[in-house]
C-alpha positions as semicolon CSV with decimal commas, in nm:
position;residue;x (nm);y (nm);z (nm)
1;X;1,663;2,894;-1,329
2;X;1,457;2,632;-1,182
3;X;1,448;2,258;-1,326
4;X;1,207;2,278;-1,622
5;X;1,141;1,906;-1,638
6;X;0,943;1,841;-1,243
7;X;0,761;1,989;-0,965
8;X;0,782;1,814;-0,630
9;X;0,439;1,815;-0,400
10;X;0,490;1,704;-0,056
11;X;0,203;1,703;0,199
12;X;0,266;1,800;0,550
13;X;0,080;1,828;0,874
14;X;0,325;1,911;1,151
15;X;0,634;1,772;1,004
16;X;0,892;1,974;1,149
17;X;1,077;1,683;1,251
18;X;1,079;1,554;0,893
19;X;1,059;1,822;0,645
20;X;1,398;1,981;0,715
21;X;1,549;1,616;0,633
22;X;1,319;1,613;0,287
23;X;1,400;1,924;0,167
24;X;1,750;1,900;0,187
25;X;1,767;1,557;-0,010
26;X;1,592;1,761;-0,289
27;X;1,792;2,096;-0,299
28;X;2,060;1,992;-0,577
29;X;1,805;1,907;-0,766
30;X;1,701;2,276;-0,793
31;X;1,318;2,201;-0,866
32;X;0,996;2,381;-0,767
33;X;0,868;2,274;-0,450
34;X;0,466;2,276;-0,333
35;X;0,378;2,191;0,017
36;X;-0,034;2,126;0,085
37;X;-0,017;2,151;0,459
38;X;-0,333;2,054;0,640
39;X;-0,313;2,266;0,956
40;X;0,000;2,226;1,105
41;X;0,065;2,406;1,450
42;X;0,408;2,305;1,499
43;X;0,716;2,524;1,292
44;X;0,635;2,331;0,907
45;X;0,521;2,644;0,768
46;X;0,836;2,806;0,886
47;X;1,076;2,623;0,736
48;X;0,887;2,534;0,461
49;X;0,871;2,910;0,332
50;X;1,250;2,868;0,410
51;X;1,305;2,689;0,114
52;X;1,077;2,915;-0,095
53;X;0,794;2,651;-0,131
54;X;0,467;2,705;-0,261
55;X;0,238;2,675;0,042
56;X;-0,125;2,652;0,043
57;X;-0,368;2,509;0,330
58;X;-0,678;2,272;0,295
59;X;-0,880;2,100;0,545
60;X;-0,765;1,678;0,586
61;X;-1,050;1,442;0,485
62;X;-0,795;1,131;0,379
63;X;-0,470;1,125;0,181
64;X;-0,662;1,052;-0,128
65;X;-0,878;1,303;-0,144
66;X;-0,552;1,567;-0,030
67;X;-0,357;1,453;-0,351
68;X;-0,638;1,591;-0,596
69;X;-0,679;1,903;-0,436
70;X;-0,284;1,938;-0,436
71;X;-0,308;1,806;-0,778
72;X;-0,563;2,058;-0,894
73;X;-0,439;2,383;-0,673
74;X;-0,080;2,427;-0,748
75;X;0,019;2,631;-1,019
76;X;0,220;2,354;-1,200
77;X;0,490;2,472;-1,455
78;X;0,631;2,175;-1,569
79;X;0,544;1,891;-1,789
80;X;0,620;1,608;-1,439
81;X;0,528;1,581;-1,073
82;X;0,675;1,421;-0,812
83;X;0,482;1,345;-0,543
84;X;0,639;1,258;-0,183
85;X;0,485;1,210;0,184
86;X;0,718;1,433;0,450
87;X;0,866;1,139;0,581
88;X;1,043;1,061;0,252
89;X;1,396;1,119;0,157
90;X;1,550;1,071;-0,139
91;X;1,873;0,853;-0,150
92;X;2,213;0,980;-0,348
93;X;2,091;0,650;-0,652
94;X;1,731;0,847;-0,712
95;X;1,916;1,174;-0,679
96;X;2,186;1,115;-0,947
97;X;1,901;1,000;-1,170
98;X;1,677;1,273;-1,146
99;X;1,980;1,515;-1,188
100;X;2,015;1,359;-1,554
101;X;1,618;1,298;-1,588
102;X;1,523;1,461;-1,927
103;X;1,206;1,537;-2,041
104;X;1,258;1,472;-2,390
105;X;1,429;1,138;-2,265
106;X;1,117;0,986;-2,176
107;X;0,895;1,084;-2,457
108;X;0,695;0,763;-2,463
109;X;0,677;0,717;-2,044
110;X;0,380;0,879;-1,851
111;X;0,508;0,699;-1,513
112;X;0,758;0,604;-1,279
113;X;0,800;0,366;-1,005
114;X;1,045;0,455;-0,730
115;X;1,192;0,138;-0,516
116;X;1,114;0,211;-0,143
117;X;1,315;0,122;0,171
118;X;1,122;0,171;0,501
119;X;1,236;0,214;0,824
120;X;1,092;0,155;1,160
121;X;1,237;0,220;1,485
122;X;1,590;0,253;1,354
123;X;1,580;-0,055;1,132
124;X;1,527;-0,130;0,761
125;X;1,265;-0,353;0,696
126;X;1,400;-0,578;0,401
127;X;1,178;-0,870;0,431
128;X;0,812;-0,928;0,483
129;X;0,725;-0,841;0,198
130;X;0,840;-0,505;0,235
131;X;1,149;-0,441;0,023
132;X;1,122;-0,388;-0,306
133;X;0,835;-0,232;-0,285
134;X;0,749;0,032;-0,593
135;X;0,546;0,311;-0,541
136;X;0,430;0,548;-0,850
137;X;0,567;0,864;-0,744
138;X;0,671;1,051;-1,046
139;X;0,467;1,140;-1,320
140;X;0,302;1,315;-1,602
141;X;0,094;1,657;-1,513
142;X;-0,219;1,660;-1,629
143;X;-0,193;1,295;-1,694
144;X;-0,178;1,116;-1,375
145;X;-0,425;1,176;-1,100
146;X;-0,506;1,057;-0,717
147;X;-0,721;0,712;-0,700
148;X;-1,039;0,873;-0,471
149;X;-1,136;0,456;-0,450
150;X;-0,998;0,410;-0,152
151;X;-1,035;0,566;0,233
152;X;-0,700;0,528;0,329
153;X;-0,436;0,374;0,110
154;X;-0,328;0,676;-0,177
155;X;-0,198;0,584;-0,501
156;X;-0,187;0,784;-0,803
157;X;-0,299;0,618;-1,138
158;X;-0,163;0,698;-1,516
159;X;-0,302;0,620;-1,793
160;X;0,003;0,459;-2,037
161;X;0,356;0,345;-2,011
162;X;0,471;0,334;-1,681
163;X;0,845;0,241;-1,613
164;X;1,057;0,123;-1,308
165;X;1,400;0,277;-1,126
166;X;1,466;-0,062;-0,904
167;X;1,772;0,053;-0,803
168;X;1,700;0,447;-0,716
169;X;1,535;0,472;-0,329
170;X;1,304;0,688;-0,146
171;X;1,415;0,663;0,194
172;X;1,129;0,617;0,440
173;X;1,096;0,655;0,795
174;X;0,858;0,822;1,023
175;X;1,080;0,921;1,343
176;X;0,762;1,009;1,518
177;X;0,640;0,661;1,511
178;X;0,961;0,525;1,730
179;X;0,677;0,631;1,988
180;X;0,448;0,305;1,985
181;X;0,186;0,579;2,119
182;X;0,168;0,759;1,810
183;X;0,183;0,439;1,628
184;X;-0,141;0,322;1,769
185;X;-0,364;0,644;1,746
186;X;-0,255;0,687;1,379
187;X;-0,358;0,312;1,339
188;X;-0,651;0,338;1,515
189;X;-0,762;0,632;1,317
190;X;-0,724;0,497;0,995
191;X;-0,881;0,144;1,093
192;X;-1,205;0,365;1,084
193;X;-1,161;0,493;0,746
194;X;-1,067;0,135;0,595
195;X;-1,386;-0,045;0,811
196;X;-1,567;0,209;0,604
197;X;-1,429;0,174;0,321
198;X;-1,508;-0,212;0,304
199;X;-1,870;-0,192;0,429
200;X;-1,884;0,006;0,082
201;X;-1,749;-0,227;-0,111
202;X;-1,973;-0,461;-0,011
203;X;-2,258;-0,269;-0,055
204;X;-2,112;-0,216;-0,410
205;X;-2,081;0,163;-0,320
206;X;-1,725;0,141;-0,391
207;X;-1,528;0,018;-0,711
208;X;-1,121;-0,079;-0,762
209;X;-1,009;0,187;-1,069
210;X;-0,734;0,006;-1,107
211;X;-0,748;-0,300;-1,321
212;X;-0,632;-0,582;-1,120
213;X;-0,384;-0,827;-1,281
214;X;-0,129;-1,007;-1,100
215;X;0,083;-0,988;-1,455
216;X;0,072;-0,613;-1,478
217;X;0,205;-0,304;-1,299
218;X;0,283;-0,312;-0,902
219;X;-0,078;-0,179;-0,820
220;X;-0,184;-0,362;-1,047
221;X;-0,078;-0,656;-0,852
222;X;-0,189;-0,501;-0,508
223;X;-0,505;-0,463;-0,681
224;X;-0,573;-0,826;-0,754
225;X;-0,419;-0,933;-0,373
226;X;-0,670;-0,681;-0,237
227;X;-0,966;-0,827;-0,395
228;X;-0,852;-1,206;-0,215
229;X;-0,840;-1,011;0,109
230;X;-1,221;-0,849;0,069
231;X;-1,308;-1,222;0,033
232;X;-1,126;-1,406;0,307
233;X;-1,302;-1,417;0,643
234;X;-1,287;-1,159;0,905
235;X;-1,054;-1,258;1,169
236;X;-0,885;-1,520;1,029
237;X;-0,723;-1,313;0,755
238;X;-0,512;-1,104;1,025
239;X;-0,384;-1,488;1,131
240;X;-0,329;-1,596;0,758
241;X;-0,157;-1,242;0,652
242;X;0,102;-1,210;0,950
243;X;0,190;-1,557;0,969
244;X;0,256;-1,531;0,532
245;X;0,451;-1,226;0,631
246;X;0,656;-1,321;0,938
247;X;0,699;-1,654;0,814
248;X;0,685;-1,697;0,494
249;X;0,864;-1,394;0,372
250;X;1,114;-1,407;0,622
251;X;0,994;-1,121;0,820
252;X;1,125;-1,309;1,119
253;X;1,477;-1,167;0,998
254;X;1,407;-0,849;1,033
255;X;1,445;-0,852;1,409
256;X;1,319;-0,713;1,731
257;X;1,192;-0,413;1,519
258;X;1,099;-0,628;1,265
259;X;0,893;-0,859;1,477
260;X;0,680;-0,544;1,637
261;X;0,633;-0,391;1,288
262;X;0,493;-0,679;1,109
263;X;0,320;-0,786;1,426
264;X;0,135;-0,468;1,496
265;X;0,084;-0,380;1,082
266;X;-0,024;-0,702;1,016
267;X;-0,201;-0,868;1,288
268;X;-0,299;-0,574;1,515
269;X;-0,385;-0,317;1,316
270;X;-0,622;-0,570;1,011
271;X;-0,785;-0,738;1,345
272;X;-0,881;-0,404;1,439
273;X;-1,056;-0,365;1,113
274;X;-1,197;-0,623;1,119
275;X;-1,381;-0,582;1,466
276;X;-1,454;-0,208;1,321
277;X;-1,626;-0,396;1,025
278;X;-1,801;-0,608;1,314
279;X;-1,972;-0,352;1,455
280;X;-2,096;-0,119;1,188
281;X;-2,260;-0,475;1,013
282;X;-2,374;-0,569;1,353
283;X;-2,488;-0,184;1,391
284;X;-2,658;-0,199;1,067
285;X;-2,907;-0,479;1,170
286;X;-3,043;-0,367;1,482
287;X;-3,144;0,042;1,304
């Protein structure tokens, strides 16, 4: 009998280097799986029918917009989901919890953040601001649902009590971004979406559905640090927000992969955005 209390979702596109690693984390746990795979040409279909997963196809517009179709597509059985990217794991603390999680345990929760630790290039990234990081992960069917505000960043958003598991990890590393290559072309692709995204807001085309608060919930908080950011000025943010991170929060410690994480994620990648933004304002004026 499969667990009657959550359904994991997991979106692919040619994961077979990851998905393997996922799905074993998860077997004890004896849950439904549903993979949304958006075209993958590599062996991810393969082993994902494997493992007896769900598996249904749709056409990538942004991670956003693939959460609510997974969201409204599956045949969901159970009263939670748990939503994870293919490059998750879940660690032995987050296992042992959710292999006592009862429904009936968490009457009054709709929510629940999972503490991340992410890995680049071999190396956990513990400072710059990127450890503990929570992400909402787990919650009510029905209840929560994928924030369509934004291009690129995906978040899901649930109305009520919300909880955290601080000490219970999801394991994340992308092993095909060791290759700086693939680093870059990902980057560069979603600089587009997020240029986009903020010419929107601006033109008020665009609004935050999460209530920002730096007092409240962890996107909460991201919520209220995002509006500063649409209000600093382009190209000196990137400056301001790597030197905060490197600095500041002692990304400096987190070494030679450290250094070209932060570098690249903070500085690189945001001054790329910003140029993007450039250009389609600069674009604007002269149609």
């Amino acid at each position: 009998m499969l667990n009657p209390h959550y359904t994991f979702i997991i979106l692919t596109y040619n994961e077979e280097t990851h998905l393997p690693r996922l799905l074993n984390s998860i077997y004890e746990l004896n849950a439904a799986v549903c993979i949304l795979d958006s075209g993958s040409t590599d062996h991810t279909m393969t082993i994902a029918a494997t493992y007896n997963a769900q598996i249904k196809q749709h056409p990538f517009k942004n991670h956003p917009w693939q959460w609510h179709h997974a969201l409204s597509t599956f045949d969901i059985k159970t009263p939670w989901v748990i939503g994870l990217d293919a490059d998750q794991v879940i660690s032995d603390e987050l296992s042992t919890l959710l292999l006592n999680f009862r429904d009936e345990d968490y009457a009054d929760v709709s929510g629940i953040y999972f503490n991340r630790k992410n890995y680049f290039k071999g190396r956990w990234l513990k400072y710059g601001g990127y450890y503990p990081f929570y992400l909402l992960k787990m919650f009510r069917y029905g209840i929560g649902y994928s924030d369509l505000s934004e291009n690129m960043d995906h978040r899901f958003i649930v109305p009520g009590k919300t909880i955290i598991w601080k000490n219970a990890y999801l394991l994340e590393e992308n092993l095909k971004e060791n290759q700086i290559s693939f680093w870059i072309d990902k980057h560069n692709r979603y600089s587009d979406l997020l240029a986009q995204e903020e010419i929107e807001r601006r033109k008020k085309l665009r609004i935050q559905t999460i209530k920002a608060s730096f007092w409240g919930t962890p996107d909460q908080r991201t919520a209220r640090l995002k509006q500063m950011w649409w209000r600093m000025p382009l190209f000196i943010r990137p400056v301001i927000y790597f030197i905060y991170r490197y600095i500041f929060r002692l990304g400096i410690l987190d070494g030679y992969a450290g250094f070209i994480f932060h570098f690249m994620q903070a500085f690189w990648f945001r001054l790329v955005v910003d140029i993007k933004i450039k250009e389609l304002l600069d674009n604007e004026q002269t149609d």
